[in-house]
KOLDORO-488124 format. One record per residue (C-alpha): residue in one letter; x, y negated, z negated. Coordinates in steps of 0.25 Angstrom, whole numbers, padded with zeros to 4 digits, always signed. Layout:
N
aXYZ...
//
This chain:
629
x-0638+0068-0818x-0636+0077-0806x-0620+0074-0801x-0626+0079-0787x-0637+0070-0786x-0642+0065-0773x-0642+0051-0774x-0648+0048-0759x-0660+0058-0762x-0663+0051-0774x-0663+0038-0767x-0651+0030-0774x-0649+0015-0770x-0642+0004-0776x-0638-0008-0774x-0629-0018-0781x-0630-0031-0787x-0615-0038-0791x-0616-0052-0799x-0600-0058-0799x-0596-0072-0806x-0589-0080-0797x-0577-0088-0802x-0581-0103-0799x-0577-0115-0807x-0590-0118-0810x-0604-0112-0811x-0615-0110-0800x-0623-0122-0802x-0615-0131-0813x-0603-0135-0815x-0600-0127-0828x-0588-0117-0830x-0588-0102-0826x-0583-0095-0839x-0590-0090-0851x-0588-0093-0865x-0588-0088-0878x-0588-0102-0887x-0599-0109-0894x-0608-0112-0885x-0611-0129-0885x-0626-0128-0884x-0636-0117-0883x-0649-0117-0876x-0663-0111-0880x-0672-0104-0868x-0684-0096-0865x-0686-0091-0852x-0700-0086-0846x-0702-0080-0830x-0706-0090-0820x-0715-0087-0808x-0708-0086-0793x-0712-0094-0781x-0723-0083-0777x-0729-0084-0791x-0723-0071-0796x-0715-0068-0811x-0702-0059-0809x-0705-0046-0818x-0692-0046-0824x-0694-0061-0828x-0707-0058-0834x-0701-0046-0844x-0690-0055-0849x-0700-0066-0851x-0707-0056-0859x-0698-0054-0870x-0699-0069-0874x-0683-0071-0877x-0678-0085-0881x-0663-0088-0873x-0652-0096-0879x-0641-0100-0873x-0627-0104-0876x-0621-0115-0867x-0607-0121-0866x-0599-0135-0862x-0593-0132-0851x-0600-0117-0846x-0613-0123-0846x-0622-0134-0843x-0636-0138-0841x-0637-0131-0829x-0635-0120-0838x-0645-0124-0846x-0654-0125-0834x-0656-0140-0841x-0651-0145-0825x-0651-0143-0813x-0640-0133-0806x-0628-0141-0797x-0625-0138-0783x-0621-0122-0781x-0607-0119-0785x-0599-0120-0772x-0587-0112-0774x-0596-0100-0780x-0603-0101-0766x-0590-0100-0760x-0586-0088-0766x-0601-0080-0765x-0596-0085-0748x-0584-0076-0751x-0589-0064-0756x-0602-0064-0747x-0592-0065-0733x-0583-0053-0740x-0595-0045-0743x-0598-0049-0727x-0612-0056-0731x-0621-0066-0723x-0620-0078-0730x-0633-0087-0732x-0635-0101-0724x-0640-0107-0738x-0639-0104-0752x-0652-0107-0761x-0651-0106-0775x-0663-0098-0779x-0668-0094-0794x-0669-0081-0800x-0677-0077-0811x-0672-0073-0824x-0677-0075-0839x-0668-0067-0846x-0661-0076-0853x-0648-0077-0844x-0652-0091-0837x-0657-0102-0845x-0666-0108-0833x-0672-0092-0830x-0667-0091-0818x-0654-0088-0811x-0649-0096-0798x-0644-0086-0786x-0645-0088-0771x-0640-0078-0760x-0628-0082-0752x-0627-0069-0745x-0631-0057-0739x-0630-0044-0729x-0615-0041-0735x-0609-0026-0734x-0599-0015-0739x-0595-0003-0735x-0593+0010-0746x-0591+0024-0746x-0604+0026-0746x-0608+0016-0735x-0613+0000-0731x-0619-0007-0744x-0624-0019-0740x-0623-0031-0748x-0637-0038-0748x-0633-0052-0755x-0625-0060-0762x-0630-0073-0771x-0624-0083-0779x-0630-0084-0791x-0628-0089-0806x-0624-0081-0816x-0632-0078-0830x-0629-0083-0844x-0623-0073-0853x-0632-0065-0862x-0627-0065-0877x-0637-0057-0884x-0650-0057-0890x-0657-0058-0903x-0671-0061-0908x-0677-0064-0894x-0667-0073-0893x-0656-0070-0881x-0643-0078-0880x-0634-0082-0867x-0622-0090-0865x-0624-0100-0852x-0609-0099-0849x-0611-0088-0838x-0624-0094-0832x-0621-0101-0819x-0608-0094-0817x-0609-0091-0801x-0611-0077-0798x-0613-0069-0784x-0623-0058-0783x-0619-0049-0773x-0631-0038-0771x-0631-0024-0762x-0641-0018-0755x-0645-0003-0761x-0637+0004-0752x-0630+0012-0761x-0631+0027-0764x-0623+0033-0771x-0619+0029-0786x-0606+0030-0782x-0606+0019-0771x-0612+0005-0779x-0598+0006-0787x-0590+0005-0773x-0599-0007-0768x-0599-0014-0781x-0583-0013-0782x-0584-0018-0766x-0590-0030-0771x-0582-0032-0783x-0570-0030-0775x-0575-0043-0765x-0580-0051-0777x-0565-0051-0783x-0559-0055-0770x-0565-0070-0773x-0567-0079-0784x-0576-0071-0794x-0575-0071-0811x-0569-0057-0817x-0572-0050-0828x-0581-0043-0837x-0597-0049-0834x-0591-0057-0821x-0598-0047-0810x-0609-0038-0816x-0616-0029-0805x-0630-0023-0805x-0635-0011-0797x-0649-0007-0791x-0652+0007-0791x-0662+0016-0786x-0667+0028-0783x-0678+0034-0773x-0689+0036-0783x-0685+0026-0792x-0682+0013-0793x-0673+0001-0792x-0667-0003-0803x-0656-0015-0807x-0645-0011-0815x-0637-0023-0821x-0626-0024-0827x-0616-0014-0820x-0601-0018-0826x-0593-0005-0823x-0590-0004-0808x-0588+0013-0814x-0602+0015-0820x-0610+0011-0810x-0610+0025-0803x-0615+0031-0816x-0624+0020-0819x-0632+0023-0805x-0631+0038-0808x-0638+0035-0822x-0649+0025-0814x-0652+0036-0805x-0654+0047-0816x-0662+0036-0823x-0672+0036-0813x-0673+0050-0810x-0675+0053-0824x-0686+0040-0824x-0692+0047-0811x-0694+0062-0819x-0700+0054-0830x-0710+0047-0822x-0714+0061-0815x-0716+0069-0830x-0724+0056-0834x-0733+0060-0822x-0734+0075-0826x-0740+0069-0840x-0746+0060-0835x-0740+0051-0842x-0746+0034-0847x-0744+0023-0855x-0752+0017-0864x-0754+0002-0864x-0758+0001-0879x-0748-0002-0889x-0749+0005-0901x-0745-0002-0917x-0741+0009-0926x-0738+0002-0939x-0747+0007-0947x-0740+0022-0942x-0728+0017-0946x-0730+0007-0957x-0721+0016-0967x-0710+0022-0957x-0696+0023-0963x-0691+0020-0948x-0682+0007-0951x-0686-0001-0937x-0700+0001-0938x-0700-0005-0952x-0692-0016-0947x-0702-0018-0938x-0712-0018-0946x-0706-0027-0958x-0702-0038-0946x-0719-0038-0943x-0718-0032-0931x-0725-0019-0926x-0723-0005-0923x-0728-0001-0908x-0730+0010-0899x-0736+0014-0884x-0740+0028-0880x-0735+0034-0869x-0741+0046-0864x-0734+0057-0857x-0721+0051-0862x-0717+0061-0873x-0702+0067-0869x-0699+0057-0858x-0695+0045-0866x-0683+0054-0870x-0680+0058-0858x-0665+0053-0853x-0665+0044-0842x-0650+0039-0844x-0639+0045-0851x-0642+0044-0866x-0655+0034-0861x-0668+0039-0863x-0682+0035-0856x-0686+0030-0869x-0673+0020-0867x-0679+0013-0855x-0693+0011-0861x-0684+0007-0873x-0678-0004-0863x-0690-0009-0860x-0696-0012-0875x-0682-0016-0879x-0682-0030-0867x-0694-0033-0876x-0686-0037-0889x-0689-0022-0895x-0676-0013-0901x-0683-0001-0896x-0693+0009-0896x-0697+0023-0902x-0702+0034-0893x-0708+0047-0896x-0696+0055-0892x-0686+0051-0901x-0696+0050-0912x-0696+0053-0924x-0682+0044-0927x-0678+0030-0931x-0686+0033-0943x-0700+0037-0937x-0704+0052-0943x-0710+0062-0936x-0723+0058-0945x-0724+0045-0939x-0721+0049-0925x-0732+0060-0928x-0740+0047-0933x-0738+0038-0920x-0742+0050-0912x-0754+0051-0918x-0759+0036-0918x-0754+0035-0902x-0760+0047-0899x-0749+0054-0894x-0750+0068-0886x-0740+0078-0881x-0732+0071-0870x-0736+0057-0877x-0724+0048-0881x-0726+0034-0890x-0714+0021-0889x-0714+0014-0902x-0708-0001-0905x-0707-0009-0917x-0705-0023-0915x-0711-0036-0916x-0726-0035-0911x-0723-0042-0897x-0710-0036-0896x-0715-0021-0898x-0727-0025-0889x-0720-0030-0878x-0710-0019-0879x-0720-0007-0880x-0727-0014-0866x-0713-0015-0858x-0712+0001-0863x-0724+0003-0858x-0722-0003-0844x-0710+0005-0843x-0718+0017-0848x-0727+0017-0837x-0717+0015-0827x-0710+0027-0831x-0722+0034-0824x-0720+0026-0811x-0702+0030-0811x-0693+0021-0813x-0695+0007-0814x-0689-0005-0807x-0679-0012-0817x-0665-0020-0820x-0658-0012-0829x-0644-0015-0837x-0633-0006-0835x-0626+0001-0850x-0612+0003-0853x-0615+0020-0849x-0619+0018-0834x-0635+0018-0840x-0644+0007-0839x-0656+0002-0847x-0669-0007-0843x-0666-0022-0841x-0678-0029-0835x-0689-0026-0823x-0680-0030-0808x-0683-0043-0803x-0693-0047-0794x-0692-0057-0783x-0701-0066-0791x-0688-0071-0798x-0681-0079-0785x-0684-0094-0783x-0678-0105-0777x-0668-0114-0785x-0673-0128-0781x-0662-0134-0789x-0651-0131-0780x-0651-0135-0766x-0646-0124-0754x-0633-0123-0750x-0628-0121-0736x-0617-0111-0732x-0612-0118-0722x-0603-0112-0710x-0589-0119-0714x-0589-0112-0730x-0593-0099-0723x-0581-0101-0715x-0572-0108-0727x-0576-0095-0736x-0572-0084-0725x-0559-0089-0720x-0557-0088-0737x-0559-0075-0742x-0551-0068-0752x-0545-0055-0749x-0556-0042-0751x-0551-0030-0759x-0547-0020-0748x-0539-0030-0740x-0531-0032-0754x-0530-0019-0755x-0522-0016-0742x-0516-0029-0742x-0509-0026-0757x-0505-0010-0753x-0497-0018-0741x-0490-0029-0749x-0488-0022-0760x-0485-0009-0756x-0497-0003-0766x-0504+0011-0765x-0516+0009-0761x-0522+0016-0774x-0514+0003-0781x-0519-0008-0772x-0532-0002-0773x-0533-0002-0788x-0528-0017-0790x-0539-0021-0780x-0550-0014-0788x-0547-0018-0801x-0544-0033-0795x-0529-0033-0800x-0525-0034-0784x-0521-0050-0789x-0516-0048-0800x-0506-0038-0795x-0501-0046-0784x-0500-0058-0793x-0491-0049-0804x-0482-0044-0791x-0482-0058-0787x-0476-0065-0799x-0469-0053-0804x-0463-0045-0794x-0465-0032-0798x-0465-0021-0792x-0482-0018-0786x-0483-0004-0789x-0479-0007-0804x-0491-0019-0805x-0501-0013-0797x-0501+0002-0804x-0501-0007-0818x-0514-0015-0814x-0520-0004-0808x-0518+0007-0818x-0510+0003-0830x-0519-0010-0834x-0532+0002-0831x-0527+0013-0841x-0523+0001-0852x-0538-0003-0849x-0542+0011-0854x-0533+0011-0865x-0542-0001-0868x-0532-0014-0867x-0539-0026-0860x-0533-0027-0848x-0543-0035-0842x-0540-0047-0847x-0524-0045-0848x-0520-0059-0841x-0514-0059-0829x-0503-0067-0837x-0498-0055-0846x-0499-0045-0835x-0488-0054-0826x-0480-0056-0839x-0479-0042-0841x-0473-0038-0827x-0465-0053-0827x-0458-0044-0838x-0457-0032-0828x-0450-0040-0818x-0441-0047-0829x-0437-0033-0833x-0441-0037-0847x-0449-0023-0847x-0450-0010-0840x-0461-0006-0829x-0465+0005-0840x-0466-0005-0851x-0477-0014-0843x-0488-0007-0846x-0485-0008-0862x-0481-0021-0863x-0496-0025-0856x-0502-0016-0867x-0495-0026-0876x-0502-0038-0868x-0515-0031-0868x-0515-0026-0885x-0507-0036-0891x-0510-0048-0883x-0495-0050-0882x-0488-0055-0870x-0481-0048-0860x-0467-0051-0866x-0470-0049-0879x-0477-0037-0879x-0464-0031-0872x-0456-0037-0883x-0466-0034-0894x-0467-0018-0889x-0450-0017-0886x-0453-0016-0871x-0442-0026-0865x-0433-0019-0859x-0419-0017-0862x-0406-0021-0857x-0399-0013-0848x-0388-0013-0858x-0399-0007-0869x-0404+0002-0860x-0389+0007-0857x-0388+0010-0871x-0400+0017-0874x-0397+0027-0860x-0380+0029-0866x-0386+0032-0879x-0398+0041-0875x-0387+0049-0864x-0378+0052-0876x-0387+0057-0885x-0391+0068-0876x-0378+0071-0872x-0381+0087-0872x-0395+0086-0863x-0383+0081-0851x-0374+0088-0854x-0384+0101-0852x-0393+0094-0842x-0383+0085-0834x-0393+0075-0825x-0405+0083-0829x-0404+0075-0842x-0409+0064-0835x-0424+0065-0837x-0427+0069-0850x-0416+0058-0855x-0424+0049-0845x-0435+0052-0852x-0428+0048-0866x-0422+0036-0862x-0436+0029-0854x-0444+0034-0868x-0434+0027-0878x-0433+0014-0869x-0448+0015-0868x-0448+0006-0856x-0439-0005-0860x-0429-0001-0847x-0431+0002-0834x-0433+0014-0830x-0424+0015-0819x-0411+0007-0826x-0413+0021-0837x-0412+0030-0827x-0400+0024-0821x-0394+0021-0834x-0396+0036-0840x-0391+0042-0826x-0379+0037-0826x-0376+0038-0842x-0379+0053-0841x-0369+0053-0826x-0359+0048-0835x-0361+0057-0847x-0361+0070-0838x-0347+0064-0830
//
């Protein structure tokens, strides 16, 4: 793609959608812890799940395709993470006071106009991640702002809302969760789509991420997941979820944009030829009743059928690139494959996986394909293929409209594939379990005479206490280590410079070396600089005793004893200086003071960090003073 693009010809807006776990003692509507868990579960639950009509009568689209593909939901559920709320077998307690607390918080830092009443509403969803269908959310505030670079981004609302059960994978039509995550409290905090550049949603969403790690919210990998809206002018908006990586996000943008350019030459060469899709579905098994292709006999010998539409004017366009290394084919592809299928065949990569050029020839011919004529194939159960073969060509036809509105899923390369049609307003209704709850005046007041300090204000605060850079104070607050390192300095004494650079960079370059330093415990990095200040080791032997830590799960001490890094006596280190000054006897001699470094250099590499660097230095001037006197 074009590096010069223009992003404001084209259109470009996003907005961006942020889901964070608070970290409250218990979940939203229940009493049950908020931690997940990896035992066995006590009991599981069996569910199926179909669409329900809104208020006004109408079914959400996205609803009504997951409904579509008829999967049965079992649920593992725990002792003490889950209950009968859980199970939606009762009904939900009073809303979780201390998580409204702390959405107050973030919503009077984010400078948002707090709603007089909370109502609990219900929202939609049959995928599988609430046993009940539904998810229960309310708005708490809205009308926020913050200021970038690249101008004013509104911050249209923030809700309290429960989070999901965990998704543990699928097999034979049958999807399994874990209920330990459902009912966790999490906010959702949503931009408008002010944003145009790719560049900017990355500042705005570290902005929020920043506020968010002022209060009390849960860390860690799956505890704040953000999604982002994109568009362009003659496209179409389109929901990205998923985004972990604060550093994709610009690329992931970029590759949404050229995916709907790429989407929008497609539609204009399907109306050169003029291009249509056939609604019949054609069953080729008597073409194919002696192929060598291993998943169509599969197929076949599993009694199901092999299936193909035909799609004129298509021929060369199902190949054409859309994403890096993703194909038009792969989004039509997406679409069969939320119907159960394991993929389709298309004319252009065909003949492979087994299909001959004869048997391609063959299909042509029974089809009636022409020219600029392109078939999809499935073989699958009869229903599956069926169902697949009609959802590609829904999305077939739509390709001659441009791009189509859509959730997508965001991939480990910055690229995304098909999730599900958006959600309509038909998903929203009133909880009637849950009675409203007043934001009364005094817990306004209580909550804004309590806030925590924002990032910038520890920023400044730290470069003045602690006399930092501002490069230094500015990396602890980003990475959230601003705590920690006052807490080290705190207890330790240590001199700031030396903890900060080690937090900042240090643990960031033994992150790329691939050490976990993540979940080093606080404990281990204390008692590593607890031996600095005890002069146990050196400041050069910090880093390498915390590699210790970190590979061989030792602790501090006895990663310096076990890697020879305690330091030496002064008396030893006397000894080692005397007996390395003697040894070199000619080099003073010839060089006088000028000796100094290279024996320096000599003397710090056969202490390899067991001595101060300073005390060496002292010690070795004045042996080599005393020889030359």
């Amino acid at each position: 793609m074009d590096k010069n693009i223009d992003y404001e010809k084209l259109g470009l807006m996003m907005g961006l959608e942020i889901h964070q776990q608070l970290n409250t003692t218990k979940k939203l509507f229940c009493p049950c812890e908020c931690e997940l868990t990896d035992k066995k579960p006590d009991y599981r639950v069996l569910r199926y799940l179909r669409p329900t009509q809104s208020e006004l009568g109408k079914i959400d689209r996205a609803a009504f395709e997951e409904s579509r593909r008829e999967l049965t939901f079992l649920y593992d559920a725990y002792p003490y993470h889950t209950c009968l709320v859980e199970t939606d077998d009762e009904p939900p307690h009073p809303l979780n006071q201390e998580a409204l607390e702390i959405g107050l918080i973030i919503a009077t830092l984010l400078d948002m106009k707090v709603v007089d009443e909370f109502h609990t509403m219900r929202k939609q969803v049959i995928d599988g991640s609430n046993t009940g269908g539904f998810q229960r959310t309310g708005l708490l505030a809205i009308q926020g702002h913050m200021e970038t670079p690249h101008g004013k981004v509104t911050i249209e609302n923030l809700c309290l809302e429960e989070d999901a059960a965990r998704r543990m994978g699928q097999r034979k039509g049958k999807v399994e969760f874990r209920l330990d995550r459902l009912g966790i409290p999490l906010l959702e905090i949503t931009t408008d789509p002010s944003m145009k550049r790719p560049e900017q949603v990355k500042e705005v969403a570290y902005q929020i991420g920043q506020v968010l790690r002022s209060t009390r919210v849960k860390r860690g990998l799956g505890t704040i997941r953000q999604d982002l809206n994109i568009s362009i002018r003659e496209g179409a908006r389109v929901e990205v979820k998923g985004v972990q990586d604060l550093d994709s996000m610009e690329q992931l943008v970029k590759n949404e944009v050229s995916r709907q350019l790429k989407l929008l030459e497609i539609k204009d060469e399907l109306y050169i030829r003029n291009a249509g899709v056939e609604d019949h579905i054609y069953d080729l098994g008597e073409d194919l009743k002696n192929t060598e292709s291993k998943i169509i006999v599969k197929a076949i010998k599993n009694g199901g059928k092999v299936l193909a539409i035909k799609l004129k004017g298509y021929r060369g366009l199902i190949g054409k690139e859309v994403q890096p290394g993703r194909r038009f084919g792969t989004e039509l592809a997406g679409y069969a494959k939320k119907m159960g299928v394991a993929g389709i065949f298309h004319t252009d990569e065909l003949p492979a996986y087994g299909i001959t050029s004869r048997e391609v020839d063959t299909i042509n011919q029974s089809l009636g394909i022409e020219a600029d004529d392109a078939f999809i194939m499935v073989a699958d159960e009869k229903d599956k293929a069926i169902n697949a073969l009609e959802e590609v060509q829904r999305r077939a036809k739509i390709a001659t409209e441009g791009v189509p509105e859509e959730t997508r899923k965001a991939l480990d390369d910055a690229n995304t594939e098909y999730l599900r049609p958006l959600p309509t307003a038909s998903r929203m209704y009133v909880e009637t379990d849950i009675p409203t709850q007043v934001v009364s005046k005094e817990l306004l007041e209580h909550v804004q005479a309590n806030l925590p300090e924002l990032p910038r204000v520890k920023e400044t605060r730290i470069i003045n206490e602690y006399n930092l850079s501002e490069d230094l104070a500015h990396q602890l607050v980003r990475q959230d280590r601003a705590e920690q390192f006052e807490k080290i300095v705190a207890e330790c004494g240590v001199e700031p410079t030396t903890v900060a650079s080690l937090l900042a960079y240090t643990l960031k370059e033994l992150r790329r070396e691939g050490l976990d330093v993540e979940n080093l415990p606080d404990m281990y990095l204390l008692g590593t600089f607890q031996l600095l200040k005890q002069g146990k080791i050196s400041k050069d032997a910090v880093t390498n005793v915390l590699v210790g830590v970190l590979k061989e799960k030792w602790a501090p001490e006895e990663a310096a004893l076990n890697l020879n890094l305690l330091m030496l006596s002064d008396e030893d280190v006397h000894n080692i200086i005397t007996k390395l000054v003697s040894s070199h006897e000619g080099m003073i001699t010839q060089r006088n003071m000028g000796a100094m470094g290279p024996l320096m250099g000599m003397a710090m590499k056969e202490l390899k960090g067991k001595a101060d660097g300073k005390l060496v230095n002292k010690l070795l001037k004045e042996e080599i003073q005393k020889y030359l006197k």
